[in-house]
N, C-alpha and C positions, 0 to 999 in steps of 0.2 A: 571546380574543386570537389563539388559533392560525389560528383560521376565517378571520380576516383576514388576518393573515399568509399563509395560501395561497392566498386568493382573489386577492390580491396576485401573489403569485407564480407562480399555476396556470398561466399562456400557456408559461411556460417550463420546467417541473417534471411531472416526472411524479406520480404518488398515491404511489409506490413510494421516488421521490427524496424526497416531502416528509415523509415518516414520519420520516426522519433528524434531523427537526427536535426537541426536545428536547418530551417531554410529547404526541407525536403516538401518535396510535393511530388504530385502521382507522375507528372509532366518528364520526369526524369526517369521514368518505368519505358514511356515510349519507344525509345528504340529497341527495346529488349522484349516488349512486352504490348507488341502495334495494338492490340483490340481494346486497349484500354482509351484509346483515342476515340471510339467509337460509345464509350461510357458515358451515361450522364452525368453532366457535370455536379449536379446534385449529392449523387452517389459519391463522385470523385471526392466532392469536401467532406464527407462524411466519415470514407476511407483514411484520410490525410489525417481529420480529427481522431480517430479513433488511435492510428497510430501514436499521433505526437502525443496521446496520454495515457496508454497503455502502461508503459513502466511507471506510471505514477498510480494507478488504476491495483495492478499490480502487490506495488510499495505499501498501495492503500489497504488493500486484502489483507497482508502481513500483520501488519498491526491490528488489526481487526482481530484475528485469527492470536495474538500474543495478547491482547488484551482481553479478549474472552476466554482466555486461559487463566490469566492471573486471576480474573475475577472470581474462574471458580475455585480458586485456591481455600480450604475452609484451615482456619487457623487455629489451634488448639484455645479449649476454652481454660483452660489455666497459665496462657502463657505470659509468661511477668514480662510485660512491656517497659520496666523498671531497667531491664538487662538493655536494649536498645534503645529507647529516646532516654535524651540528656532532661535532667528538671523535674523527674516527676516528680519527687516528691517536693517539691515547690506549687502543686497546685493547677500546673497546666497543663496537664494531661490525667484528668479524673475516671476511676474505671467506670467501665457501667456498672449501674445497678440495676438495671430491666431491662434484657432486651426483648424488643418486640417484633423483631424478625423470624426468629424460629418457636420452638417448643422447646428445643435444649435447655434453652435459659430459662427458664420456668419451672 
């Protein structure tokens, strides 16, 4: 079943991308691909692993990459957080009064 599943899919996948595929191992490269039977099999696990986490590796990037965005996002120093969370004026959400992260606030 995998065999087909990639011969399926080989125009657009690499050997690398389709290892990611669940139950894929390099073993299924051989007939397409004889010298890799001649690999160590050391190497071979390593290949196998790098695929099967690549698009998590990836995935992982992404967010990385959107989270070190929003963080640098700088928020206006007057902005009334009154307009967005619910309760302020109930006491649970207190402005600052010093901040000691920049020089602005100061």
């Amino acid at each position: 079943m995998i065999v087909c599943v990639f011969s399926c899919v080989s125009n657009y996948l690499s050997a690398l991308d389709m290892l990611a595929f669940p139950n894929a191992k390099m073993q299924h490269f051989y007939e397409a691909i004889p010298e890799l039977k001649q690999m160590d099999p050391v190497v071979q696990a390593k290949i196998e692993i790098e695929g099967a986490y690549a698009v998590y590796l990836k995935r992982q990037g992404a967010e990385v990459s959107a989270f070190m965005r929003d963080e640098s996002m700088e928020l206006p120093l007057d902005l009334d957080y009154s307009a967005y969370v619910k309760n302020v004026g109930e006491g649970r959400l207190s402005p600052v009064v010093h901040c000691v992260c920049c020089s602005r606030c100061h």
